[in-house]
N, CA, C and O atoms as CSV, one atom per row, in Angstrom:
chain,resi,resn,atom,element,x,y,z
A,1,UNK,N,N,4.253,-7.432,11.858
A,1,UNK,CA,C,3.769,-6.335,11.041
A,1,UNK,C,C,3.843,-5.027,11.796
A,1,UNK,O,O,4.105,-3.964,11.233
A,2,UNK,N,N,3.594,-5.145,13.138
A,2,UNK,CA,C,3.961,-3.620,13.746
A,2,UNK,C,C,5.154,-2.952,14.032
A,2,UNK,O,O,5.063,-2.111,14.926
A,3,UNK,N,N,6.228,-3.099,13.522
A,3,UNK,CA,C,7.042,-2.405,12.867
A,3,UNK,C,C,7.293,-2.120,12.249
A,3,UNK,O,O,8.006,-1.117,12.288
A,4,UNK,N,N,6.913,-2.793,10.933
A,4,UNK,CA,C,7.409,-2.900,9.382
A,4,UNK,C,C,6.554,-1.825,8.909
A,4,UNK,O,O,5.724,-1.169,9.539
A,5,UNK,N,N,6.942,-1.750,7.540
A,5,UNK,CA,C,6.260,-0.434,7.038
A,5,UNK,C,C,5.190,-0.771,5.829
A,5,UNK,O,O,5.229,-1.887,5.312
A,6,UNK,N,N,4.403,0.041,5.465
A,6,UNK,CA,C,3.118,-0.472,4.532
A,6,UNK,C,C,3.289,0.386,3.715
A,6,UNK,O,O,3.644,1.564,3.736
A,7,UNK,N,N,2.844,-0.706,2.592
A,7,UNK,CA,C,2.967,-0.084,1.345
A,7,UNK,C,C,1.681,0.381,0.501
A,7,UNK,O,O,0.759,-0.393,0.755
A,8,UNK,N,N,1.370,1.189,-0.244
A,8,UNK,CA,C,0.323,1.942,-0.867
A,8,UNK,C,C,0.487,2.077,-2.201
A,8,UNK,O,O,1.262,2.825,-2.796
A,9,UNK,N,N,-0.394,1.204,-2.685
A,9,UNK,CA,C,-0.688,1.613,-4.704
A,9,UNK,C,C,-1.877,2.025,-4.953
A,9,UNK,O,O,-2.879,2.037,-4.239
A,10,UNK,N,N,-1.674,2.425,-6.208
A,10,UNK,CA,C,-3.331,2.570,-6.203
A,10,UNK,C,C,-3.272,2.659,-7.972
A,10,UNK,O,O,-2.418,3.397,-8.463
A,11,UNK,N,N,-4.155,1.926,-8.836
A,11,UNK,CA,C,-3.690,1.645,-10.341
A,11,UNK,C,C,-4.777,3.345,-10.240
A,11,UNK,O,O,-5.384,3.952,-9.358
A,12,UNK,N,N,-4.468,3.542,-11.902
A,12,UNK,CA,C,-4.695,5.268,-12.101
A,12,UNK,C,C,-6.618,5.527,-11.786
A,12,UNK,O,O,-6.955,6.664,-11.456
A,13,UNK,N,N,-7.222,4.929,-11.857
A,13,UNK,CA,C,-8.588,4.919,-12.053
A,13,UNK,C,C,-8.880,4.713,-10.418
A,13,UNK,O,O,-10.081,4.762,-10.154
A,14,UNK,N,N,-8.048,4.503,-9.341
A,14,UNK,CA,C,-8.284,3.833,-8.255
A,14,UNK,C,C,-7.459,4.898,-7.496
A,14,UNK,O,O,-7.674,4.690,-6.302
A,15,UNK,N,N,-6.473,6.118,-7.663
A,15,UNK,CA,C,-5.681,6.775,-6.561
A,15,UNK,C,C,-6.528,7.553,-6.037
A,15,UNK,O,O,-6.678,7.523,-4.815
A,16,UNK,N,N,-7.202,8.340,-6.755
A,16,UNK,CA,C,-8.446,9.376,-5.760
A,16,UNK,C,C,-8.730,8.453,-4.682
A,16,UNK,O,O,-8.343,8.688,-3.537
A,17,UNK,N,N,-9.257,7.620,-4.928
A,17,UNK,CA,C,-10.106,6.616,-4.171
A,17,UNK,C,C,-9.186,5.888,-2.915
A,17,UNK,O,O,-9.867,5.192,-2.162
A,18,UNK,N,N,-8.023,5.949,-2.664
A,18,UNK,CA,C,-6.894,5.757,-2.295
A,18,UNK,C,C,-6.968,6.534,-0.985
A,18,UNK,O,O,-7.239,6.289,0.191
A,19,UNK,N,N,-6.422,8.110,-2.092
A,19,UNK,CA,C,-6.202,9.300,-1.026
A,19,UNK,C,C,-7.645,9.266,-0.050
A,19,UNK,O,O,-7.471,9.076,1.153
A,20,UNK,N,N,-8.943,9.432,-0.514
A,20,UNK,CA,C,-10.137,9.504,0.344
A,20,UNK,C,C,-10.034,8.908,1.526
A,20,UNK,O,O,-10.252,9.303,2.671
A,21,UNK,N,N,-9.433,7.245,0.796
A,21,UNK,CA,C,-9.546,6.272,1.809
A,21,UNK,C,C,-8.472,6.586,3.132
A,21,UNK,O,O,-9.036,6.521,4.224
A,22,UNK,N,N,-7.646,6.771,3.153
A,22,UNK,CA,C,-6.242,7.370,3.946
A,22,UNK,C,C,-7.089,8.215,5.042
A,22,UNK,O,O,-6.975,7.949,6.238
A,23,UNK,N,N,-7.989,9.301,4.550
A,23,UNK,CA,C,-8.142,10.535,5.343
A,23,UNK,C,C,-9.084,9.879,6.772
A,23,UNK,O,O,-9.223,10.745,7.636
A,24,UNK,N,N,-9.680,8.621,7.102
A,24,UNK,CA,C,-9.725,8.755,8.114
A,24,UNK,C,C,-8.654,7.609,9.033
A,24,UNK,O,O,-8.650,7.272,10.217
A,25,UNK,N,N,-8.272,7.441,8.511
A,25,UNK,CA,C,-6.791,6.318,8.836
A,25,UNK,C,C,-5.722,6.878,9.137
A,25,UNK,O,O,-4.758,6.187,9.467
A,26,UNK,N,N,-5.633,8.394,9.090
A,26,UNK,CA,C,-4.214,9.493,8.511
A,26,UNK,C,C,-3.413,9.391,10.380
A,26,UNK,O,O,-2.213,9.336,10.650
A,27,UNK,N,N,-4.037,9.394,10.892
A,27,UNK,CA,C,-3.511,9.315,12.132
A,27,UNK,C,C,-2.636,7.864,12.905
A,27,UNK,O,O,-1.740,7.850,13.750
A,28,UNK,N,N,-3.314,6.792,12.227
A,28,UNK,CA,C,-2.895,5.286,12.248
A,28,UNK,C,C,-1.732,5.688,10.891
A,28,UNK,O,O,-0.555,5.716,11.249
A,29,UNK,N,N,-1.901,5.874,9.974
A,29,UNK,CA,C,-0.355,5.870,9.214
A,29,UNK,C,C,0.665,6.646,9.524
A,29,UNK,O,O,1.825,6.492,9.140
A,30,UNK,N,N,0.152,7.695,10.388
A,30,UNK,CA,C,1.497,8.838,10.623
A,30,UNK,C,C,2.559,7.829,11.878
A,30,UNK,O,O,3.340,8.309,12.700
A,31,UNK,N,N,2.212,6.205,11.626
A,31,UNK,CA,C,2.686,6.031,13.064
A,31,UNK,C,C,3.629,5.254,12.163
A,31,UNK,O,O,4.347,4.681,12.983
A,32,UNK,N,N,4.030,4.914,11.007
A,32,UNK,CA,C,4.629,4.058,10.148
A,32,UNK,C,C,5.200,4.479,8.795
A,32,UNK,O,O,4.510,5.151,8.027
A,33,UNK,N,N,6.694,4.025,8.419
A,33,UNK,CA,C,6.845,4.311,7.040
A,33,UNK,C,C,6.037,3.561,5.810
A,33,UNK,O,O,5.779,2.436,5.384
A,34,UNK,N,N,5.869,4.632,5.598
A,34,UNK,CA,C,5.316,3.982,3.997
A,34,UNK,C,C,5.448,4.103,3.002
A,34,UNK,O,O,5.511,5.304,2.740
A,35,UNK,N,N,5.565,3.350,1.962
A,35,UNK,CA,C,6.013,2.880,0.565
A,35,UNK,C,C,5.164,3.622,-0.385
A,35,UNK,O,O,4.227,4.154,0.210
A,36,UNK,N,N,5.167,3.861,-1.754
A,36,UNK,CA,C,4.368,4.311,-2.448
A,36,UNK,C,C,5.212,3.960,-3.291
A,36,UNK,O,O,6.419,3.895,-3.059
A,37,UNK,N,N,4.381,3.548,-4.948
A,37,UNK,CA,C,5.293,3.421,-6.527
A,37,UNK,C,C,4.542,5.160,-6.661
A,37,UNK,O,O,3.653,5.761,-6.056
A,38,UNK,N,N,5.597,5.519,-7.940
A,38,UNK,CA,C,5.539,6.938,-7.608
A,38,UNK,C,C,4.783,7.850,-8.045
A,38,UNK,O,O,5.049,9.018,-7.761
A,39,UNK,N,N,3.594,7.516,-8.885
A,39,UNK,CA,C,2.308,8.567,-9.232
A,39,UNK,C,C,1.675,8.516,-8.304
A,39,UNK,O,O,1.130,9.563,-7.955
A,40,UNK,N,N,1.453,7.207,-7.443
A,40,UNK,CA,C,0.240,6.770,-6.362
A,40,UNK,C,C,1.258,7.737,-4.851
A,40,UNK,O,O,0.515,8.009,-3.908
A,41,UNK,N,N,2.241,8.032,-4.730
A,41,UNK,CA,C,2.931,8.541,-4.056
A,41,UNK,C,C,3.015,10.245,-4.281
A,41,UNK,O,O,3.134,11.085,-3.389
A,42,UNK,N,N,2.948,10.405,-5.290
A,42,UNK,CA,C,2.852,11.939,-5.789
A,42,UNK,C,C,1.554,12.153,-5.496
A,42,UNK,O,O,1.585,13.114,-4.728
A,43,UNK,N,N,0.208,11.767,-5.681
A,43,UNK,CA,C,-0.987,12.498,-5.537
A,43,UNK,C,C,-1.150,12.422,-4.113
A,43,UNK,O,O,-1.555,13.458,-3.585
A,44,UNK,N,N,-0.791,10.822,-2.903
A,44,UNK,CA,C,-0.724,11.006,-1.670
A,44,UNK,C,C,-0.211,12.260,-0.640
A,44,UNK,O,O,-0.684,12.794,0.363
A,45,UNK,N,N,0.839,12.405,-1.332
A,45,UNK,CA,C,1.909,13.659,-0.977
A,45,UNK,C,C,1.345,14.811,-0.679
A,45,UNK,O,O,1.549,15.402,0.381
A,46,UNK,N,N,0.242,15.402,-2.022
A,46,UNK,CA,C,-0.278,16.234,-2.420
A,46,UNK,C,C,-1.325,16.650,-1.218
A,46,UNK,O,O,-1.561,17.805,-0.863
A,47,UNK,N,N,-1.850,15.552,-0.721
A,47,UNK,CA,C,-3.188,15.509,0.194
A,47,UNK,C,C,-2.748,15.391,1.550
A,47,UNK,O,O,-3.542,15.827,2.382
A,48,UNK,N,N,-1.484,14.821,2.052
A,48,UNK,CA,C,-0.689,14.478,3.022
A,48,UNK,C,C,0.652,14.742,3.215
A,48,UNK,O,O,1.402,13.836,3.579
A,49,UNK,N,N,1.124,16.063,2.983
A,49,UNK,CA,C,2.860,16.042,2.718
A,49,UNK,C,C,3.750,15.616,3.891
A,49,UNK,O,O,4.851,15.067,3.899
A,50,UNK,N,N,2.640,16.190,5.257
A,50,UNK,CA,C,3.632,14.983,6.573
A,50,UNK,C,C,3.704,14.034,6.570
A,50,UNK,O,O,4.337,13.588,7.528
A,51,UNK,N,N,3.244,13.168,5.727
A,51,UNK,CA,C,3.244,11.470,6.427
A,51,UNK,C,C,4.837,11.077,5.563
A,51,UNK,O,O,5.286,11.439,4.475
A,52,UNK,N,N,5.352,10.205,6.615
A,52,UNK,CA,C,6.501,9.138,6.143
A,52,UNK,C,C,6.610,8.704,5.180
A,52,UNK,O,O,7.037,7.564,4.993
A,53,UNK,N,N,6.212,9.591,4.187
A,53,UNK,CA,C,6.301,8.376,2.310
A,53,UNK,C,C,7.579,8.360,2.201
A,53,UNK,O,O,8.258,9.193,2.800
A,54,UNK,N,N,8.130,7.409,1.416
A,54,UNK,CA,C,8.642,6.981,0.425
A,54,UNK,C,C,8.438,7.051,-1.124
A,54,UNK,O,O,7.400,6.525,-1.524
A,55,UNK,N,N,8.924,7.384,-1.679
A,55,UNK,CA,C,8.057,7.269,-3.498
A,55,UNK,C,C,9.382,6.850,-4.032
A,55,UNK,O,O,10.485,7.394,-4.092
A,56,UNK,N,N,8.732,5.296,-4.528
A,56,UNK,CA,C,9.262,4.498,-5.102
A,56,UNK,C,C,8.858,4.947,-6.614
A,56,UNK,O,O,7.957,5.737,-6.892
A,57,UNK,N,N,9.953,4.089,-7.788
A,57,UNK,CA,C,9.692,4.234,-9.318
A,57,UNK,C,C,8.248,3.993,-9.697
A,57,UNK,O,O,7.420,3.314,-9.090
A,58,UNK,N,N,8.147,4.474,-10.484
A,58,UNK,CA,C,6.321,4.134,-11.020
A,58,UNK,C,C,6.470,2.929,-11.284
A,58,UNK,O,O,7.518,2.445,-11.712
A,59,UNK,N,N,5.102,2.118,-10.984
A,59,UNK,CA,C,4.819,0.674,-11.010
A,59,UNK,C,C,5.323,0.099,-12.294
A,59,UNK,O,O,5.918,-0.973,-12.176
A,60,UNK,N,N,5.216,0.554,-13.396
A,60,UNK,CA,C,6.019,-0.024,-14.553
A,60,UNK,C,C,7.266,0.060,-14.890
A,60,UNK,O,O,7.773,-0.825,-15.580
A,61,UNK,N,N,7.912,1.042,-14.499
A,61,UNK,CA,C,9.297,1.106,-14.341
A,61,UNK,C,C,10.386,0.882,-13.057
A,61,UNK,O,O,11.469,1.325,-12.674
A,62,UNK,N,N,9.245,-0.216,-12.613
A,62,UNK,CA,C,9.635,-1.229,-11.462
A,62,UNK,C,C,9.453,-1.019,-10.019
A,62,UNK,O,O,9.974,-1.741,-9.168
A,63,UNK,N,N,8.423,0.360,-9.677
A,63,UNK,CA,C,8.037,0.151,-8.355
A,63,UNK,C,C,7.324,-0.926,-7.955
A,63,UNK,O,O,6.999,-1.094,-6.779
A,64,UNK,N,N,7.106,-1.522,-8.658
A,64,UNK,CA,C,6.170,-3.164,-7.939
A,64,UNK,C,C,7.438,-4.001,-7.976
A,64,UNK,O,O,7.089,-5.133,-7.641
A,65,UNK,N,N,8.463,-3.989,-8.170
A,65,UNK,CA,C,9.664,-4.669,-7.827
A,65,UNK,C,C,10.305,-4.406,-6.789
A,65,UNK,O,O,11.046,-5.147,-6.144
A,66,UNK,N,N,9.955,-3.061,-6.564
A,66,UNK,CA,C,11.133,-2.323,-5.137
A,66,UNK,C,C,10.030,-2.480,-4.099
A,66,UNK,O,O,10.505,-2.522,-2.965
A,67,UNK,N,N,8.521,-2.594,-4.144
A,67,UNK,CA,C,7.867,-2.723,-3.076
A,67,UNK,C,C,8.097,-4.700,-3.081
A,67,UNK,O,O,7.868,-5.178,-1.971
A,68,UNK,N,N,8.379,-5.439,-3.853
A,68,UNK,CA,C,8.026,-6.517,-3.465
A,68,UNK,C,C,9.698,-6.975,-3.486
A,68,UNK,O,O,9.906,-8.084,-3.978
A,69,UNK,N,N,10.901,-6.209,-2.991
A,69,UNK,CA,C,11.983,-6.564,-2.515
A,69,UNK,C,C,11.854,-6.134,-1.541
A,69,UNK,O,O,12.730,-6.505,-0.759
A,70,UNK,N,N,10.809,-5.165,-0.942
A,70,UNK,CA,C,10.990,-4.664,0.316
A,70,UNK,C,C,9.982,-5.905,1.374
A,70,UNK,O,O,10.110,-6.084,2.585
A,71,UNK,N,N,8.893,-6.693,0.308
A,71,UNK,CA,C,8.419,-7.611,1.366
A,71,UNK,C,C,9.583,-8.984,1.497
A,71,UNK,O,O,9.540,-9.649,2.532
A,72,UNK,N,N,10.599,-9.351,0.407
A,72,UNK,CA,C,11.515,-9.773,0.426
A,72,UNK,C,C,12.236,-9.903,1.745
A,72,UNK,O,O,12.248,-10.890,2.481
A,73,UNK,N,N,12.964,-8.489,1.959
A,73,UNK,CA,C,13.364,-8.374,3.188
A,73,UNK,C,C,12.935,-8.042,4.162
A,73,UNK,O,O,13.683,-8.087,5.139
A,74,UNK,N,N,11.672,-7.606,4.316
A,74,UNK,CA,C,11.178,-7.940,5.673
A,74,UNK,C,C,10.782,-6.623,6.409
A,74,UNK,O,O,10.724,-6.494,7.632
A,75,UNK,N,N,10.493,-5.564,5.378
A,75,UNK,CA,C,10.773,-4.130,5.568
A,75,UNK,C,C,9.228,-3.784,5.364
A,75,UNK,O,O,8.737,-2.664,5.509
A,76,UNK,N,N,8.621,-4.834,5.036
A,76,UNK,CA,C,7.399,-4.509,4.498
A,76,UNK,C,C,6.115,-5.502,5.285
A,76,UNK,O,O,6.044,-6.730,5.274
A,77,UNK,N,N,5.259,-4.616,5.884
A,77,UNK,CA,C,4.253,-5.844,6.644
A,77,UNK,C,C,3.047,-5.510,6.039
A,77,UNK,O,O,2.635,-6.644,6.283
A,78,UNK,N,N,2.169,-5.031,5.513
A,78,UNK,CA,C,1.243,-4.506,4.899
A,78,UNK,C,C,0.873,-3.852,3.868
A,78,UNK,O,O,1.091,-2.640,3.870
A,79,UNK,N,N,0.299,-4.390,2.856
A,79,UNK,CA,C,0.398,-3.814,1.161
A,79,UNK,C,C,-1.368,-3.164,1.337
A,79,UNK,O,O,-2.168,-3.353,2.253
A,80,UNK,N,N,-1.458,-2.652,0.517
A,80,UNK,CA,C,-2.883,-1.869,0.468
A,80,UNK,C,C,-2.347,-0.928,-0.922
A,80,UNK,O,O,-1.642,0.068,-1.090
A,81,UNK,N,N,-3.471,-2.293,-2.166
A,81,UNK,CA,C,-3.153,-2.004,-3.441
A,81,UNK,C,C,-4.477,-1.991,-3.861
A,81,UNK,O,O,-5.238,-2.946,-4.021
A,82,UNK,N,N,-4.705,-0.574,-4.051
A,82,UNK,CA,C,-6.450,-0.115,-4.687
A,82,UNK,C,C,-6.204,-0.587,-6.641
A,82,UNK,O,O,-5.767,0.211,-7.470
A,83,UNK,N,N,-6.531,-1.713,-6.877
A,83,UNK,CA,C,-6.504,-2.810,-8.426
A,83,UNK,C,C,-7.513,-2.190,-9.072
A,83,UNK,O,O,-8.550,-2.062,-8.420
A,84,UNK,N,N,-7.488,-1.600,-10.621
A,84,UNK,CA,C,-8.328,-1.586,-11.150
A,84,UNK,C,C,-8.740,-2.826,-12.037
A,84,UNK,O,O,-7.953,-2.945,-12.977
A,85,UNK,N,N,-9.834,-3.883,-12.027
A,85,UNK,CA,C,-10.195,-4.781,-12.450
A,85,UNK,C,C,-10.337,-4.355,-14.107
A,85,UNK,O,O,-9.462,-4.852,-14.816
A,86,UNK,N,N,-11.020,-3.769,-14.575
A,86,UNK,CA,C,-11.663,-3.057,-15.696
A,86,UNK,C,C,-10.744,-2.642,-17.043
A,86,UNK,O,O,-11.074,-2.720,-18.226
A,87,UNK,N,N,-9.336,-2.121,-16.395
A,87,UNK,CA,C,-8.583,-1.586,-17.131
A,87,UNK,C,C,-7.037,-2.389,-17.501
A,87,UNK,O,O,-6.231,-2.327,-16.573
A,88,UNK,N,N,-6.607,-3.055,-18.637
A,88,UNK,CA,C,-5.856,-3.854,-18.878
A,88,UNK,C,C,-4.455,-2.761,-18.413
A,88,UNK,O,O,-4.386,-1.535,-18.508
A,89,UNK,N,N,-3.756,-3.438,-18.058
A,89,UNK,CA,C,-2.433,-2.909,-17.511
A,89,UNK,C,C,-1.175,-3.657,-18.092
A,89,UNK,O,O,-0.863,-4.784,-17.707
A,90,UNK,N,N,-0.413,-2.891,-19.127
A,90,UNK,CA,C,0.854,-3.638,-19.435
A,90,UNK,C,C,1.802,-3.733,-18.443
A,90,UNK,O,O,2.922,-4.067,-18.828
A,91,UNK,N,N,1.659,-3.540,-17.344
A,91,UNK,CA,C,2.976,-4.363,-16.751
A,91,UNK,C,C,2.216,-5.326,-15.964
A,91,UNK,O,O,2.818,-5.535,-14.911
A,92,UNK,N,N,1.221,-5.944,-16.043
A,92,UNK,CA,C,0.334,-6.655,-15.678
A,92,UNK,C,C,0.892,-8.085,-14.823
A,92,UNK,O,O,0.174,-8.658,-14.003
A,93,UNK,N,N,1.933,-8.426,-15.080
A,93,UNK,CA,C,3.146,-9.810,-15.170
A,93,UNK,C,C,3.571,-8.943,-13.461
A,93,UNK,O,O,3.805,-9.651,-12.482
A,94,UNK,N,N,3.602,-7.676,-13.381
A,94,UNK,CA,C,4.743,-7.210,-11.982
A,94,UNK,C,C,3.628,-7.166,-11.092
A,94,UNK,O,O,3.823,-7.506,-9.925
A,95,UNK,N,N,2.220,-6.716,-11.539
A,95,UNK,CA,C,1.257,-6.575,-10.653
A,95,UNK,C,C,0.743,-8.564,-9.995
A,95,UNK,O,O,0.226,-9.022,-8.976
A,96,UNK,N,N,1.137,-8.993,-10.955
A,96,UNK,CA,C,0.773,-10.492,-10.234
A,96,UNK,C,C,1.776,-10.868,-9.494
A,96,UNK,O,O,1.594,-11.597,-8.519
A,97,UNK,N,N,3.126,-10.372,-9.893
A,97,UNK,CA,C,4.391,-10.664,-8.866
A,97,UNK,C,C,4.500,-10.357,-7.979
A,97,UNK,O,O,4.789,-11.176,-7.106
A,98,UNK,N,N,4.298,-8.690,-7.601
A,98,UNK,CA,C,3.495,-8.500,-5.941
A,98,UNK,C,C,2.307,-9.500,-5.272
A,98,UNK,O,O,2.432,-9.862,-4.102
A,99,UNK,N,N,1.246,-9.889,-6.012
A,99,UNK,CA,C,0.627,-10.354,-5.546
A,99,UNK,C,C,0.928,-11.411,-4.615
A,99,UNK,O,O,0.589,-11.607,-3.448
A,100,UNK,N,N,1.958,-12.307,-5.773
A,100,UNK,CA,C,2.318,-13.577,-5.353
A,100,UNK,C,C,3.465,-13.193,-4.177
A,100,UNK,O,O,3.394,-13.790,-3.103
A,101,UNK,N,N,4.102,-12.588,-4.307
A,101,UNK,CA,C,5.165,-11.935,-2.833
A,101,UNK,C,C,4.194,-12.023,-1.715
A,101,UNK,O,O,4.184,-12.864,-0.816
A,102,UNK,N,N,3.356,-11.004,-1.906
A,102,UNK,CA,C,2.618,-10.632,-0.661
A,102,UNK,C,C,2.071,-11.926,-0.039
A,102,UNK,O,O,1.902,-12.067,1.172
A,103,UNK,N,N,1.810,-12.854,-0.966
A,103,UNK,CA,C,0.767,-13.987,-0.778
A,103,UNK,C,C,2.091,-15.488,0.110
A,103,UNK,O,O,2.124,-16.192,1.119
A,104,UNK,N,N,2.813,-15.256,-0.963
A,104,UNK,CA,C,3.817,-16.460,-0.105
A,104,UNK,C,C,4.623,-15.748,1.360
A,104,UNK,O,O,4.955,-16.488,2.286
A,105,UNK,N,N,4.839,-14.432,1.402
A,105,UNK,CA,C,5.476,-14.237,2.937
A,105,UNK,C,C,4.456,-13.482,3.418
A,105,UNK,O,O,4.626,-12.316,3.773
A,106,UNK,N,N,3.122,-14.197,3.473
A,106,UNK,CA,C,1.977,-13.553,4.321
A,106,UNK,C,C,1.918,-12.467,4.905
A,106,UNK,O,O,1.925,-12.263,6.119
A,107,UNK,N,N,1.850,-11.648,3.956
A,107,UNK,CA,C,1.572,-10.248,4.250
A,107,UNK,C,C,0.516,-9.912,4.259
A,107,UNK,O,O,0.168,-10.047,3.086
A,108,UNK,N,N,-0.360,-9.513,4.845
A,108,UNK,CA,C,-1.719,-9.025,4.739
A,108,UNK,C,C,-1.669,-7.952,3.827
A,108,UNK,O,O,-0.821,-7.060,3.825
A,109,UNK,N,N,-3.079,-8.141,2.676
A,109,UNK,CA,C,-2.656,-7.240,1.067
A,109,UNK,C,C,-4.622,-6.938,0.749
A,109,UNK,O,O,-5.555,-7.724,0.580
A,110,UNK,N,N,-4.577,-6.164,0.772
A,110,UNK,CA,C,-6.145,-5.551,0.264
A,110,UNK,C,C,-6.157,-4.897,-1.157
A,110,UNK,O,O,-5.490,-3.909,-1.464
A,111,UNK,N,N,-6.820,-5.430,-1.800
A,111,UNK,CA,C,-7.051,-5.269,-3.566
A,111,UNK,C,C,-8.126,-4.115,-3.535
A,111,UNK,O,O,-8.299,-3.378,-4.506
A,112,UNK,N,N,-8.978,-3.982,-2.130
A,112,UNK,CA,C,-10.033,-3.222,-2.690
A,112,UNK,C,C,-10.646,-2.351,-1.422
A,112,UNK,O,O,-10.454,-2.853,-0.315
A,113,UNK,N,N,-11.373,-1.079,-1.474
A,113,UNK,CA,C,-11.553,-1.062,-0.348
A,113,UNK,C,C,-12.377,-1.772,0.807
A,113,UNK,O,O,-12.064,-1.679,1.993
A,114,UNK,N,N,-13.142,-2.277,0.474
A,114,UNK,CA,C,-13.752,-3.537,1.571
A,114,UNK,C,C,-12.553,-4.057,2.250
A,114,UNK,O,O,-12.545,-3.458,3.325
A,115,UNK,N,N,-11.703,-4.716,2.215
A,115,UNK,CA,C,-11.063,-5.214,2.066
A,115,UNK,C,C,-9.420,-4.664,3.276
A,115,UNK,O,O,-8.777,-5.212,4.172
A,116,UNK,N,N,-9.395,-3.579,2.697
A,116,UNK,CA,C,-8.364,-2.362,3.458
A,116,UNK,C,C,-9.405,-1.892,4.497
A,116,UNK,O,O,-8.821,-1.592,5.538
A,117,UNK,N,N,-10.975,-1.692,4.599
A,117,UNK,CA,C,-11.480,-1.767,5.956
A,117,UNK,C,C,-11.457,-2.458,6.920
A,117,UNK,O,O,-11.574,-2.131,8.101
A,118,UNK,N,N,-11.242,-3.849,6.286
A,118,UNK,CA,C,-11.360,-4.769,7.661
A,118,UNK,C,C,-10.304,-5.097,8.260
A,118,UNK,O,O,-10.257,-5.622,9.372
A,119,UNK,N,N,-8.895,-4.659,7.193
A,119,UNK,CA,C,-7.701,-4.708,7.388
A,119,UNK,C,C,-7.817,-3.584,8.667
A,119,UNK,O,O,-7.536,-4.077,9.760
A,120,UNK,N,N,-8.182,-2.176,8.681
A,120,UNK,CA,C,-7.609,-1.617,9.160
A,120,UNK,C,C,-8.928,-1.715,10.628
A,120,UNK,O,O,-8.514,-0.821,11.366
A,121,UNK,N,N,-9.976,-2.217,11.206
A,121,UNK,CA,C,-10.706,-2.487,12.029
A,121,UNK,C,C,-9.817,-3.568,12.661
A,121,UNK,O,O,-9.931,-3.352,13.867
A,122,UNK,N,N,-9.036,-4.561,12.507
A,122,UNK,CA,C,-8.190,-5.480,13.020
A,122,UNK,C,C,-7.188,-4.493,13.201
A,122,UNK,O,O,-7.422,-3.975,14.293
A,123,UNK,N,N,-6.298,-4.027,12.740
A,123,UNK,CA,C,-5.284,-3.262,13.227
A,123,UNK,C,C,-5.274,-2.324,14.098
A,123,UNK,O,O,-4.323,-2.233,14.874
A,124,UNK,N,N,-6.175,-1.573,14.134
A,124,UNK,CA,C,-6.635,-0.223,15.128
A,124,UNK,C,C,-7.137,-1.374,16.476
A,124,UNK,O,O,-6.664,-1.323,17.611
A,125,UNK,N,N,-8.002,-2.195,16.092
A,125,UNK,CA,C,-7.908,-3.020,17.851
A,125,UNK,C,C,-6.772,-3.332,18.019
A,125,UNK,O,O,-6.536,-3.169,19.216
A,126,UNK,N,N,-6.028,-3.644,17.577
A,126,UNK,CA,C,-4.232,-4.444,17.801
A,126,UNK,C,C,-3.858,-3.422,18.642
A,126,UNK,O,O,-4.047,-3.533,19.853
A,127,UNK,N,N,-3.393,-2.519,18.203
A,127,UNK,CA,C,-3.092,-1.268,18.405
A,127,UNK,C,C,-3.832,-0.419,19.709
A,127,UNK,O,O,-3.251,0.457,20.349
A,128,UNK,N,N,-5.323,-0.900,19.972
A,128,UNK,CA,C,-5.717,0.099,21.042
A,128,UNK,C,C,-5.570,-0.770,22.258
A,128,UNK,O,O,-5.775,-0.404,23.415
A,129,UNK,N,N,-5.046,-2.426,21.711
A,129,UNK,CA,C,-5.118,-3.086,23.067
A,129,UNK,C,C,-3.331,-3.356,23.591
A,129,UNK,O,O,-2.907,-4.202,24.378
A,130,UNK,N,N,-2.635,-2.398,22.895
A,130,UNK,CA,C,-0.946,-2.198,22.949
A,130,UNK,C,C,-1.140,-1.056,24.035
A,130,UNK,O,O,-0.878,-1.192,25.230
A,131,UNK,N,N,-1.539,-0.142,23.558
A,131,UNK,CA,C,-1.888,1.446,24.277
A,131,UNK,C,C,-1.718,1.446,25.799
A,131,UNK,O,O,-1.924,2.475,26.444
């Protein structure tokens, strides 16, 4: 995973909450490319225009396909997908297909922020004991 690049969604009710989350992490991501489907990539941008994005197609018009060809090949070590539970989503079928990507080539994948904290408390030690 410490090369590969991480990817960032965030369903519409969940990107604020996204960007917040980033701002004290912003220094740990400026060290990696990262993925974005492309609304969750446009508001990142907005708050962060240096960091390494990528902005992939919007999640329904198949950025959850191009992020989960990128865990395919191997381009991808870390997903961090802020899910809104609450709100039915028609492409709902691509959001379980990432899931299941992330899940069979063990990618470490956070649905929520709890979740992307503890992700990133394991990674920042990884990382301070590389240093």
């Amino acid at each position: 995973m410490l090369h590969k690049g991480i990817g960032l969604v965030a369903h519409d009710q969940k990107k604020l909450e996204l960007v917040e989350w980033i701002k004290p992490h912003y220094e740990f991501f400026k060290q990696f490319p990262l993925y974005a489907t492309g609304t969750t990539g446009k508001v990142i941008l907005e708050s962060y225009p240096d960091l390494n994005l990528t902005r992939l197609k919007s999640g329904p018009l198949g950025g959850d396909q191009q992020l989960g060809s990128l865990i395919c090949t191997g381009e991808l070590g870390l997903l961090i997908f802020f899910t809104d539970p609450l709100t039915p989503m028609p492409h709902d079928v691509d959001v379980k297909a990432l899931i299941r990507l992330s899940t069979l080539y063990n990618i470490p994948m956070a649905c929520n922020q709890g979740t992307a904290d503890l992700l990133m408390t394991g990674l920042t030690h990884v990382y301070s004991q590389k240093g």
